[in-house]
C-alpha positions as CSV (number, residue, x, y, z in Angstrom):
1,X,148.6,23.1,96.4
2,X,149.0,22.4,92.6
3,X,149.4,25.5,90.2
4,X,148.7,25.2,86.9
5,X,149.0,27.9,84.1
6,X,146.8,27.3,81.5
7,X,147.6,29.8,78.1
8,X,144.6,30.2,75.5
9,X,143.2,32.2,72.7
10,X,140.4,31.3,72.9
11,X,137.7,32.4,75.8
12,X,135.5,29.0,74.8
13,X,138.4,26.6,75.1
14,X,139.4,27.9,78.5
15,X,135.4,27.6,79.8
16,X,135.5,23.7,78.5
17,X,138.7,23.6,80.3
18,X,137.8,24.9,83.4
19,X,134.4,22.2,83.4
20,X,136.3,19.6,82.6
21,X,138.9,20.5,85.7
22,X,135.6,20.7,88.1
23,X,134.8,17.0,87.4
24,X,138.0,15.2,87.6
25,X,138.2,17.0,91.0
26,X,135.3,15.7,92.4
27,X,134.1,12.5,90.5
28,X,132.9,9.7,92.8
29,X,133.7,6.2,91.6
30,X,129.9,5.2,91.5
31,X,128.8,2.1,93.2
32,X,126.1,0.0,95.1
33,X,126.2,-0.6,98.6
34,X,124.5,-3.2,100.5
35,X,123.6,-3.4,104.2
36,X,124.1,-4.6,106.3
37,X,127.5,-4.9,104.4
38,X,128.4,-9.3,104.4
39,X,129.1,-11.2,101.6
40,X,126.8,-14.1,103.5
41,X,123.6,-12.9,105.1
42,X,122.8,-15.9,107.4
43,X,119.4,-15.5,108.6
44,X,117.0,-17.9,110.8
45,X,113.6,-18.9,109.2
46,X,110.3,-17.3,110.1
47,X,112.2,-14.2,110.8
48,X,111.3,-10.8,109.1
49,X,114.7,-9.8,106.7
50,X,115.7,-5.8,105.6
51,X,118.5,-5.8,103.0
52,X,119.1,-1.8,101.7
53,X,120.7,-0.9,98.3
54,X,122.3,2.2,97.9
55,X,123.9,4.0,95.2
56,X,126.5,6.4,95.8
57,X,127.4,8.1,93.2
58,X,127.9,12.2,92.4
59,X,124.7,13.5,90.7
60,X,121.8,11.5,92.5
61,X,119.7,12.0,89.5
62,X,121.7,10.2,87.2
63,X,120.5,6.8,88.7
64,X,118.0,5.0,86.9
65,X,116.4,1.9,87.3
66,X,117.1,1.0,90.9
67,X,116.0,-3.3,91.5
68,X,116.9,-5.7,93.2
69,X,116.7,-9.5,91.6
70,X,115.9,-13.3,93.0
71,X,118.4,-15.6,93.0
72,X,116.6,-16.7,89.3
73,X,117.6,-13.1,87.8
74,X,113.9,-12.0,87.9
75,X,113.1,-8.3,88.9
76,X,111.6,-8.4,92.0
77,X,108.3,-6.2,92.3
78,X,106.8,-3.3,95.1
79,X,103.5,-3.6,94.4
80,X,103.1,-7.8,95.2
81,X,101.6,-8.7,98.8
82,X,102.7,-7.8,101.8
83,X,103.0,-11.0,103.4
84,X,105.5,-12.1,100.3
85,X,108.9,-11.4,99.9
86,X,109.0,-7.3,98.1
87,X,110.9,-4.2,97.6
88,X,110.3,-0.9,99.2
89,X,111.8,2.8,98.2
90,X,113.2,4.3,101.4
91,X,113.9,7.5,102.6
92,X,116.0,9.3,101.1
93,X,117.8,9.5,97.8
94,X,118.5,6.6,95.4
95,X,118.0,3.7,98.5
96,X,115.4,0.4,97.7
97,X,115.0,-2.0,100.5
98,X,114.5,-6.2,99.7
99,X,112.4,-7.1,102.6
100,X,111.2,-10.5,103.6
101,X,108.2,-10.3,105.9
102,X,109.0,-14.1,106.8
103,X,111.9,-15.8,105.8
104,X,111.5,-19.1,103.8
105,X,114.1,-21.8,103.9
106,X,113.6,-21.8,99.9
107,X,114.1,-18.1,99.6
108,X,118.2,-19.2,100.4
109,X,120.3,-17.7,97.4
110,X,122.1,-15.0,95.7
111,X,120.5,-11.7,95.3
112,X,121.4,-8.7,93.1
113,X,121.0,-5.1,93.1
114,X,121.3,-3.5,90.0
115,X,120.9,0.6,88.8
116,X,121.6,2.5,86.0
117,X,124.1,5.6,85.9
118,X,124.3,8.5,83.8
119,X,122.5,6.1,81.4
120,X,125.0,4.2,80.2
121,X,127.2,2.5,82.8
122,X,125.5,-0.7,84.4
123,X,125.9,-0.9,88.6
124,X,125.7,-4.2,90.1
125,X,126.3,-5.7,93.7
126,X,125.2,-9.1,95.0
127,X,124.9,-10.3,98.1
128,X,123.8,-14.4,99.2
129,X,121.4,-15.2,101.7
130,X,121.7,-18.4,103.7
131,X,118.7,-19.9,105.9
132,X,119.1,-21.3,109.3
133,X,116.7,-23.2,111.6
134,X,116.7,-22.0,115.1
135,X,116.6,-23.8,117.9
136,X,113.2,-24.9,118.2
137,X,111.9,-27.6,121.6
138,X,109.4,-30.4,119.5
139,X,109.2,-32.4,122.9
140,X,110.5,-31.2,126.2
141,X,107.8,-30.4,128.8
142,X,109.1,-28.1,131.7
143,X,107.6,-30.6,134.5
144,X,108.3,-34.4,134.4
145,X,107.7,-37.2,136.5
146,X,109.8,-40.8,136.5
147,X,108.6,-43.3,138.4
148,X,110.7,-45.0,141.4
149,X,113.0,-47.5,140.8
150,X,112.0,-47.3,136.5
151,X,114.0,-46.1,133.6
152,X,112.8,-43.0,132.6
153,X,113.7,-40.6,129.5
154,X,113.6,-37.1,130.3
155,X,112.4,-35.7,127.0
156,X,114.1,-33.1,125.2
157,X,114.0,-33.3,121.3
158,X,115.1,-30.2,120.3
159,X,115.4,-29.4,115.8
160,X,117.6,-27.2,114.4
161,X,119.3,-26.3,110.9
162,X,122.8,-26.7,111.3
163,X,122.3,-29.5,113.7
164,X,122.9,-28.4,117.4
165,X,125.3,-29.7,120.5
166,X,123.0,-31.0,123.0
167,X,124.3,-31.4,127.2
168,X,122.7,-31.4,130.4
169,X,122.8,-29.8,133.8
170,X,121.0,-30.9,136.9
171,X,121.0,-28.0,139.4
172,X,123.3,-25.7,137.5
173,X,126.0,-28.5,137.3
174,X,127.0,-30.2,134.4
175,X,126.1,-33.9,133.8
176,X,128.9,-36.5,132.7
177,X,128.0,-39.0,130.9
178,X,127.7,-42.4,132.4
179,X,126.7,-44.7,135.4
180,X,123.3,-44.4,135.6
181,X,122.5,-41.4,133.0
182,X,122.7,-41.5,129.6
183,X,122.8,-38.8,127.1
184,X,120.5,-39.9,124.1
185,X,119.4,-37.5,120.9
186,X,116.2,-36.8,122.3
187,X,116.7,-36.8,125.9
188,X,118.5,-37.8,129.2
189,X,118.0,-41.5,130.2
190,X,117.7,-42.2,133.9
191,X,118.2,-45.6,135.1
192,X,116.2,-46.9,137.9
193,X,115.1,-43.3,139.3
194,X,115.6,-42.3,142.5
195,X,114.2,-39.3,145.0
196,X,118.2,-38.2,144.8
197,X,116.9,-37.6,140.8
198,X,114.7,-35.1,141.6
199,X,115.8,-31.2,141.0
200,X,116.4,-29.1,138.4
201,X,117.4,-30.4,135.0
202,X,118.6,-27.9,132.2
203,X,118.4,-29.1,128.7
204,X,121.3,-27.3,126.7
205,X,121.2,-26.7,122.9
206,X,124.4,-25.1,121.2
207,X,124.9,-24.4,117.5
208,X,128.4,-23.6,117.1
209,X,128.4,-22.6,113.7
210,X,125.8,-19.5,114.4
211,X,126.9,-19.1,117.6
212,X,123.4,-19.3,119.1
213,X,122.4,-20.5,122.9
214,X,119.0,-22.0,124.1
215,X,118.2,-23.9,127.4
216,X,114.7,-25.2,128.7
217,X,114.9,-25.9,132.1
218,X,112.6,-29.2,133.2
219,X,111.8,-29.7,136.1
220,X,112.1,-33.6,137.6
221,X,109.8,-35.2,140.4
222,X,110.3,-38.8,140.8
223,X,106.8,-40.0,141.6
224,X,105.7,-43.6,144.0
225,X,102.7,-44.5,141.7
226,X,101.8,-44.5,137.6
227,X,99.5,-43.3,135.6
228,X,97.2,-45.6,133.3
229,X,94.9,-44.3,130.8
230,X,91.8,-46.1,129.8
231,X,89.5,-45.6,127.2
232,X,85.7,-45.6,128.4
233,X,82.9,-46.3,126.3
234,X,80.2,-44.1,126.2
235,X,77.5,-44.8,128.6
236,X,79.8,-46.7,130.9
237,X,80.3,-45.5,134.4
238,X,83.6,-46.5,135.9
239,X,85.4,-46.1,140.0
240,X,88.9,-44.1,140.1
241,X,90.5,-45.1,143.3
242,X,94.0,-43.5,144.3
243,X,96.0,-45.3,147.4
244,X,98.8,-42.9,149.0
245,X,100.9,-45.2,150.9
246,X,103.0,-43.2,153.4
């Protein structure tokens, strides 16, 4: 405990004193606070984005001019469409959300929060916003069927922003490269298929930077006879004869 003695003449000067005590005692370094709270906000595309601004300060009414800013230095506005990137005042005191109801891979960049306090000092935090594409399947069909004794490609293009690790598993265990399979970047070359190639084939995407896991599971039914498409004529009547040979 600190005692202090404090010897005046004057009843005014010790009432100033005594305020000016009270504040030292419990002033509040004001700030902004961002959450979630990282310097790099990495975020996949197409996803919907919150980011909250908070002052904290002592005196909750001295904050004035709550915004947040694009990465240009514009003030972002409440009032624009829903389905574009806004702000929202949340519950509570002195709190203004960013929210991007689907993330664009040009919306990447530095944005600010910025608030007045006590009308004088300028608050200011930042906080950067980097776009991913998640792994997305462009061509990898879940049933596929090689024909015997052909090279066949079992496709699995998969896209993604940073690029992914692609491997393969046939029945839960993992394929090494080499002899008659071949790992290629949009699928798993089989050389002259086989009824030993049928099963189970799991097409494994891994982005090591974000940490994220996908798999598509295909399965693989080598087949005796092909498939030929033809393109009929209208008004043309054509025979479609199958042979099974056992």
């Amino acid at each position: 405990a600190v005692t202090c003695c404090i010897v005046v003449t004057s009843p005014l000067l010790l009432i100033v004193l005594s305020l000016s005590t009270e504040l030292v005692l419990s002033e509040v370094e004001p700030r902004l606070e961002i959450l979630p709270y990282q310097e790099v906000l990495i975020r996949p595309i197409g996803k919907n984005v919150l980011i909250t601004c908070h002052a904290i300060v002592e005196g909750k009414n001295l904050i004035t001019d709550l915004h947040w800013h694009d990465p240009s230095g514009r003030v972002i506005n409440d009032w624009g469409p829903r389905n574009q990137m806004h702000t929202m005042v949340m519950p509570g005191d002195n709190t203004l959300a960013l929210i991007f109801p689907s993330l664009l891979e040009s919306e990447a960049g530095n944005y600010t929060c910025t608030a007045n306090f006590a009308s004088s000092e300028k608050l200011s935090k930042t906080v950067q916003i980097e776009t991913i594409i998640a792994v997305t399947w462009l061509d990898a069909p879940e049933e596929q069927y090689p024909i015997l004794n052909s090279d066949y490609k079992v496709r699995c293009k998969v896209m993604a922003n940073p690029p992914p690790n692609i491997d393969w598993q046939k029945n839960s265990e993992l394929i090494t490269p080499g002899g008659r399979y071949v790992v290629e970047s949009d699928g798993l070359l089989i050389q002259k298929a086989s009824e030993s190639d049928d099963g189970v084939y799991t097409c494994r995407a891994i982005v090591i930077e974000t940490g994220e896991l996908a798999e598509r599971n295909i399965r693989v039914e080598v087949s005796w006879y092909t498939c030929r498409a033809i393109v009929i004529e209208t008004g043309s009547w054509y025979t479609c004869r199958a042979i099974v040979i056992a």
